[in-house]
TIDRENTOR-270667 format. One record per residue: residue in three letters; x, y, z of N, C-alpha, C in turn. Coordinates in steps of 0.05 Angstrom, whole numbers, padded with zeros to 5 digits, always signed. Atoms other than C-alpha are relative to their C-alpha. Example, Ala and Ser with C-alpha at 12.3 -4.5 7.8 and 13.67 -1.06 7.14 Angstrom:
! residues 2
ALA+00018-00024+00000+00246-00090+00156+00018+00024+00000;SER-00016-00024-00001+00273-00021+00143-00015+00022+00014;
This chain:
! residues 205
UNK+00005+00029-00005+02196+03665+02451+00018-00009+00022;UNK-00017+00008-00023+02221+03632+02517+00006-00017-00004;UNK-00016+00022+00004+02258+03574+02527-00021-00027-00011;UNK+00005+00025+00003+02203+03524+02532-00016+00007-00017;UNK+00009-00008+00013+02170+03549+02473+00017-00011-00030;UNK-00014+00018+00024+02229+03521+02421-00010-00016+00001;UNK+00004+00025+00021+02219+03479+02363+00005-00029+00018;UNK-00010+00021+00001+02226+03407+02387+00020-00013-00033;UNK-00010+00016+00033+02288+03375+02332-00025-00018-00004;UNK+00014+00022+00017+02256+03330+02282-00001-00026+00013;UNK+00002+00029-00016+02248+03256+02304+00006-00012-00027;UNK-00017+00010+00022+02296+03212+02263-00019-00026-00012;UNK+00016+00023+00005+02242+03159+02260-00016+00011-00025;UNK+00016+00004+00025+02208+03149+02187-00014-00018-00007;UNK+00003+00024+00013+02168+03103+02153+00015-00012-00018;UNK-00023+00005+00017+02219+03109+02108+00015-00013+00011;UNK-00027+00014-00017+02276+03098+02157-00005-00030+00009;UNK+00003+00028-00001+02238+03036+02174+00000-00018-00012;UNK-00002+00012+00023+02220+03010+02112+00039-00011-00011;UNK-00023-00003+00002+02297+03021+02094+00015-00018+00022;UNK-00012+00011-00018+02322+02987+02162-00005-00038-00001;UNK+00003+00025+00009+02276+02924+02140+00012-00010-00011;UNK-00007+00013+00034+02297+02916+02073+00034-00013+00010;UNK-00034+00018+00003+02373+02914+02094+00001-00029+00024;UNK-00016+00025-00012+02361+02870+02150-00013-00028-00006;UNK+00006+00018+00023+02322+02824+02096+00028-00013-00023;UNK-00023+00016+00027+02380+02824+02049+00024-00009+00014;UNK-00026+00023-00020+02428+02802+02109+00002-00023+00014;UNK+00023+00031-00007+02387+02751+02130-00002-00022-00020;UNK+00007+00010+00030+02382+02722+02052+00040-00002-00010;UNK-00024+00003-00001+02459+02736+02052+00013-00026+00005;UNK-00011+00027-00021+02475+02698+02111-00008-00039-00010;UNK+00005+00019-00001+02431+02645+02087+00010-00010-00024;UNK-00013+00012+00031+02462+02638+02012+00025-00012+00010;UNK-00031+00009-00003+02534+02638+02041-00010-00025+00014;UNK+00003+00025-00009+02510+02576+02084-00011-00025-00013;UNK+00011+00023+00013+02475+02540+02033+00026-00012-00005;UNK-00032-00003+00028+02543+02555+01990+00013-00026+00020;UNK-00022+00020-00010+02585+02527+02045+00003-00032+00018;UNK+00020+00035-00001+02537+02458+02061+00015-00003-00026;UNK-00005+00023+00036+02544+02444+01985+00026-00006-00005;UNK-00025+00001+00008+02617+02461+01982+00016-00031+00019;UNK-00011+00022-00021+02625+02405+02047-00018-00028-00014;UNK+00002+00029+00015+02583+02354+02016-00006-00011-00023;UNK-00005+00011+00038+02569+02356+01940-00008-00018-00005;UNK+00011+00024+00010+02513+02305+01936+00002-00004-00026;UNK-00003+00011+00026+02527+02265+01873-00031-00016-00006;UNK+00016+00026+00006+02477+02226+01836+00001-00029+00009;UNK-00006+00032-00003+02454+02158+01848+00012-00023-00019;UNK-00009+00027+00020+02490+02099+01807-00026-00022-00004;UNK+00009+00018+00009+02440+02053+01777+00012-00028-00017;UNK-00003+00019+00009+02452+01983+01748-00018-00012-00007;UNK+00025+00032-00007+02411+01915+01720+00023-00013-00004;UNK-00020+00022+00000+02452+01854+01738-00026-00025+00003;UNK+00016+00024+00006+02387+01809+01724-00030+00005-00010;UNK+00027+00002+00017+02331+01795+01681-00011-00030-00006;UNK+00018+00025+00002+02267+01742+01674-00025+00015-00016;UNK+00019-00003+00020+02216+01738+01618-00020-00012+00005;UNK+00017+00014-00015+02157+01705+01649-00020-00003-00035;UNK+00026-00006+00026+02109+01722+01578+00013+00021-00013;UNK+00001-00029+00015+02120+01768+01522-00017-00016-00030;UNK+00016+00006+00029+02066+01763+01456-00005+00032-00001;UNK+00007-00015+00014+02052+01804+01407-00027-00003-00017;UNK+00022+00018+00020+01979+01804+01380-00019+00019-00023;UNK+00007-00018+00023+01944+01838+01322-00033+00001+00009;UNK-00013-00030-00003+01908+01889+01331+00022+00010+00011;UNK-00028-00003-00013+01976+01909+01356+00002+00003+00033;UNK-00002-00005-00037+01986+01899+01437+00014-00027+00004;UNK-00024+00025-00016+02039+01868+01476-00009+00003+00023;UNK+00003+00006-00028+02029+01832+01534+00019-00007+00011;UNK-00023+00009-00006+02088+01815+01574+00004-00006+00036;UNK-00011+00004-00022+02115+01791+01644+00027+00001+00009;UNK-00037+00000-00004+02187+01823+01669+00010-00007+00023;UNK-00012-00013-00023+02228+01821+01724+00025+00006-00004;UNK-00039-00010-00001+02298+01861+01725+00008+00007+00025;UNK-00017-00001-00027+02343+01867+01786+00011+00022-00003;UNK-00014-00029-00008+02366+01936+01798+00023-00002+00022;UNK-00013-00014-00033+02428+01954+01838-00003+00032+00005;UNK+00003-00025+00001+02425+02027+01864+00018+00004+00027;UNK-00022-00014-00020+02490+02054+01892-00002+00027+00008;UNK-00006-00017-00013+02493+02111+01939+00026+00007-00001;UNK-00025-00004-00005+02561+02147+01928+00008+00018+00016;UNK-00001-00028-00013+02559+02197+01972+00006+00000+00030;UNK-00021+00003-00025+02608+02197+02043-00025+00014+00022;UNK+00014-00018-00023+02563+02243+02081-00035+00006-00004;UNK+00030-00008+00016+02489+02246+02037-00017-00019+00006;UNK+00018+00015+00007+02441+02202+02045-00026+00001-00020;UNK+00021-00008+00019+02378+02197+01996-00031-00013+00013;UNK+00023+00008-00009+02300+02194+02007-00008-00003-00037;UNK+00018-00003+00026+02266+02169+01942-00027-00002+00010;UNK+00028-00007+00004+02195+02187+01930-00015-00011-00026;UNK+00009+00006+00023+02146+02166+01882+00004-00014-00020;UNK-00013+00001+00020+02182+02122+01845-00018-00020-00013;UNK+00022+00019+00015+02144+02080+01786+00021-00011-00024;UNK-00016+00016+00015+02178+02034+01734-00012-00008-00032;UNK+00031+00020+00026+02155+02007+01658+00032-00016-00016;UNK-00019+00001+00017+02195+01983+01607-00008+00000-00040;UNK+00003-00005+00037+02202+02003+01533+00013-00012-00021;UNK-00016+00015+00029+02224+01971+01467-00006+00028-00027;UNK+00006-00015+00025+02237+02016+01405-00010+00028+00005;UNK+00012-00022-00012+02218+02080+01446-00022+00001+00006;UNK+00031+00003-00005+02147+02056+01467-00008-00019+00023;UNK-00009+00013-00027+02130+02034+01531-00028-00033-00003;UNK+00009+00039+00011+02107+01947+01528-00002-00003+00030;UNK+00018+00018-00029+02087+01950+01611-00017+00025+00008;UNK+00005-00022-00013+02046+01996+01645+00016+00008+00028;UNK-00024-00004-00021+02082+02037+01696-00009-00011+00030;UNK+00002+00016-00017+02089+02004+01758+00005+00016+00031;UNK-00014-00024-00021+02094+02039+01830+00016-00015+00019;UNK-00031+00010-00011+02155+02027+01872-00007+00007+00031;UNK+00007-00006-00023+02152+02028+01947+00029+00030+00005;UNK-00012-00027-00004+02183+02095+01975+00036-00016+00009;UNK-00025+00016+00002+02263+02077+01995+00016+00020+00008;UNK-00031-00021-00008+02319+02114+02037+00023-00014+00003;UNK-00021+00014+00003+02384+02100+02019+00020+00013+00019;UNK-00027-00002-00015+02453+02107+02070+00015+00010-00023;UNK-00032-00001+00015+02512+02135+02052+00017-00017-00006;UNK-00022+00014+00004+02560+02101+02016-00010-00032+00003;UNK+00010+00027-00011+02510+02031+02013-00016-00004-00029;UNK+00009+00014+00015+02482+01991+01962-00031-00015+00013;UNK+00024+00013+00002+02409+01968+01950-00008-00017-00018;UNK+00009+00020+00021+02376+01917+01909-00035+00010+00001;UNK+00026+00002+00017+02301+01925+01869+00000-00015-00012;UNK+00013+00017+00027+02267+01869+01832-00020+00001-00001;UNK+00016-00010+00005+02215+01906+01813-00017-00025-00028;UNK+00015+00022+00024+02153+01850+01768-00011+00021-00013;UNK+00014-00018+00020+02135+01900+01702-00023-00018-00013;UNK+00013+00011+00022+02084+01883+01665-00034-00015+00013;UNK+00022+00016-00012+02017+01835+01675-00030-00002-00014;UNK+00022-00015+00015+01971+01882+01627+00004+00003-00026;UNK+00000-00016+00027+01965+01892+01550-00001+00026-00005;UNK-00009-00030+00007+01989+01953+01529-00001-00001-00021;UNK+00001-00013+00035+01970+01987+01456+00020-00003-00004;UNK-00020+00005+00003+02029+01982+01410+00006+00000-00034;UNK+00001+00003+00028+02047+01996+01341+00021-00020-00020;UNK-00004+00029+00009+02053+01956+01293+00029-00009-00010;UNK-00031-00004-00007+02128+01965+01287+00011-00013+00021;UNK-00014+00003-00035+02140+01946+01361-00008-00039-00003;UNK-00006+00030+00007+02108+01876+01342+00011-00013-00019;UNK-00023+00006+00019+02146+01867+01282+00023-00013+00008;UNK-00032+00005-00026+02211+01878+01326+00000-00024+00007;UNK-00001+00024-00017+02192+01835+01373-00002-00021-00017;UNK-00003+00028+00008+02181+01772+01332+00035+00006-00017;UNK-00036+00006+00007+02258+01790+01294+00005-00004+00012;UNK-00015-00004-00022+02288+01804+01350+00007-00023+00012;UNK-00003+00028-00008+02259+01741+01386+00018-00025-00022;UNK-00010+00022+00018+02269+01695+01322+00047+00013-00010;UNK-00027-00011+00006+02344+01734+01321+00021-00018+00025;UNK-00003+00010-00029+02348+01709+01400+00023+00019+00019;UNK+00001-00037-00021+02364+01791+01425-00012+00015-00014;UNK+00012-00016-00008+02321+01832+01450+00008+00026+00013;UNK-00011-00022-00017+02340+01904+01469-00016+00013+00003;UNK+00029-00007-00025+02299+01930+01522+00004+00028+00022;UNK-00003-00027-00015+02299+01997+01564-00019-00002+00037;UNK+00015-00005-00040+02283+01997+01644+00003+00027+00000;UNK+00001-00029-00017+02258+02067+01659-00014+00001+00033;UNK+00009-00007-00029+02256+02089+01734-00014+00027-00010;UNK+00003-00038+00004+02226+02163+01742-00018-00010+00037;UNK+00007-00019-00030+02205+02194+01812+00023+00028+00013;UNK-00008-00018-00022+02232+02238+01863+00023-00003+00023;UNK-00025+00016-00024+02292+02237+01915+00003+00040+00004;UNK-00012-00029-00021+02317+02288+01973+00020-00011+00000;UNK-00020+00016-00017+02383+02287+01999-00003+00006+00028;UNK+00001-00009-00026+02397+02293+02069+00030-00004+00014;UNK-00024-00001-00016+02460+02316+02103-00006+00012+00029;UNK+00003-00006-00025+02458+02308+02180-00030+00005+00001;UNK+00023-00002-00005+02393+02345+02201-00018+00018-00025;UNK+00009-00016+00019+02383+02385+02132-00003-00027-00020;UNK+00014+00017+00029+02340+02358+02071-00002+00023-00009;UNK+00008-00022+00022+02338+02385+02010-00028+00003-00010;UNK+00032-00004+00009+02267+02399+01971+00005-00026-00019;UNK-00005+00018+00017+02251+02349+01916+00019+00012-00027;UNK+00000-00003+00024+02285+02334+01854-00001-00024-00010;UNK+00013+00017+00021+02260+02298+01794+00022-00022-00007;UNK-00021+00022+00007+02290+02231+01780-00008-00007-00022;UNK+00011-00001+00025+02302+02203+01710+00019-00014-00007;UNK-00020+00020+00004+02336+02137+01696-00008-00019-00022;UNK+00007+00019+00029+02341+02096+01634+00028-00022+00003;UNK-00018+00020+00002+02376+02031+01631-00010-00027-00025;UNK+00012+00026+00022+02382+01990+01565+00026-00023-00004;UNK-00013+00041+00000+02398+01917+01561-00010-00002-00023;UNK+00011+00032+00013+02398+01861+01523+00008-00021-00004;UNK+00006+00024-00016+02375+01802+01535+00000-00017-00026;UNK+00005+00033+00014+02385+01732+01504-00032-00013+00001;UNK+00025+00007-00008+02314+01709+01492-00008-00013-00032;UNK+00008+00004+00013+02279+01662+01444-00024-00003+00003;UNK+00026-00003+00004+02209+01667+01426-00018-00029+00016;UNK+00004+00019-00008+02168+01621+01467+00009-00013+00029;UNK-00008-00005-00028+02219+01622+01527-00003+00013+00026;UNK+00007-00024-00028+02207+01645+01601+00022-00022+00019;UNK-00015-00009-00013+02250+01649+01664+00025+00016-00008;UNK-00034-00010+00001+02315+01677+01677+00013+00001-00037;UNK-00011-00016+00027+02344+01713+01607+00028+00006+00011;UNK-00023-00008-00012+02426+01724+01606+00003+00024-00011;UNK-00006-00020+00016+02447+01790+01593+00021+00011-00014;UNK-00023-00006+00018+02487+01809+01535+00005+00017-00001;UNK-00012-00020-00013+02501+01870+01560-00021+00023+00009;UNK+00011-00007-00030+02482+01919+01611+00011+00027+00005;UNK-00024-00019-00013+02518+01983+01617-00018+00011+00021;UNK+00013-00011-00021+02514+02025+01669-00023+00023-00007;UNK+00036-00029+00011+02436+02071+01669+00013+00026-00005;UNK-00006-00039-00006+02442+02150+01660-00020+00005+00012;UNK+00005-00014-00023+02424+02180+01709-00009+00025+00003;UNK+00007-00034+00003+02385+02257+01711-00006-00003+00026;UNK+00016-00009-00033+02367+02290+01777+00003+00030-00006;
């Protein structure tokens, strides 16, 4: 056999070798991108939002048999942004309010809402307007309660919020706010209710 007659070596190229060349430069790529999430979150550590009610108005509330409450609310929300560098986009958000674990408005939808860092907003979101089913427990309450002259009452928010640091947003997450009062109210009365206390909402995200 003469010279040009040798074997050509093997050829280092595989499907294998490729497959194999993908994969790692997949898992360095998925690397790179964890360690950067890591060290965004570690620089700004969006917190939850702070909710408040610092006001409430009773416009209507009856109770009528077959059991359904009709009612007219309005509560004043504050909603603090604590966050130095985060801003927030809410989404979707809708409102009701419940007595006794049962909701006495239908839910209500909220206009969309981006909040600044480190800034304060106000909502005075009107619940209510519609008879809502209601057992017969829930009108019971309500006439003690009224003839007691407090009422303890639950504002639920629920929707959606991003954050956004600089030019990055996050995906959604689920919002989930409960805030219970109560209100000075005698049966028969409408406007402005004082509140006999108020703590601050909890807060899920």
């Amino acid at each position: 056999m003469n010279d040009d007659e040798k074997p050509l070596p093997p050829s280092s190229y595989s499907p294998r070798n490729a497959r194999r060349s993908a994969l790692m430069a997949v898992t360095v790529l998925l690397l790179i991108a964890g360690v950067a999430a890591l060290v965004v979150y570690l620089i700004y550590r969006p917190e939850r939002p702070r909710f408040s009610v610092v006001g409430a108005a009773v416009y209507d509330l009856n109770a009528t048999s077959p059991p359904v409450v009709s009612t007219t609310m309005q509560f004043t929300l504050l909603i603090r942004n604590p966050n130095r560098r985060v801003s927030i986009y809410y989404d979707h958000l809708s409102a009701f309010v419940s007595y006794r674990g049962q909701a006495i408005t239908p839910p209500a939808s909220l206009p969309p809402l981006f909040h600044e860092s480190r800034s304060t907003v106000e909502l005075s979101p009107v619940l209510g307007g519609a008879a809502v089913p209601a057992a017969a427990e829930v009108g019971n309450g309500l006439a003690v309660d009224e003839a007691y002259g407090v009422v303890g009452l639950r504002v639920m928010v629920i929707g959606r919020l991003r954050y956004k640091a600089g030019a990055i947003r996050t995906g959604h997450y689920g919002l989930y706010v409960r805030c219970d009062v109560l209100v000075g109210l005698k049966k028969g009365f409408e406007g402005q209710v004082p509140l006999l206390a108020s703590p601050p909402c909890k807060v899920d995200v």
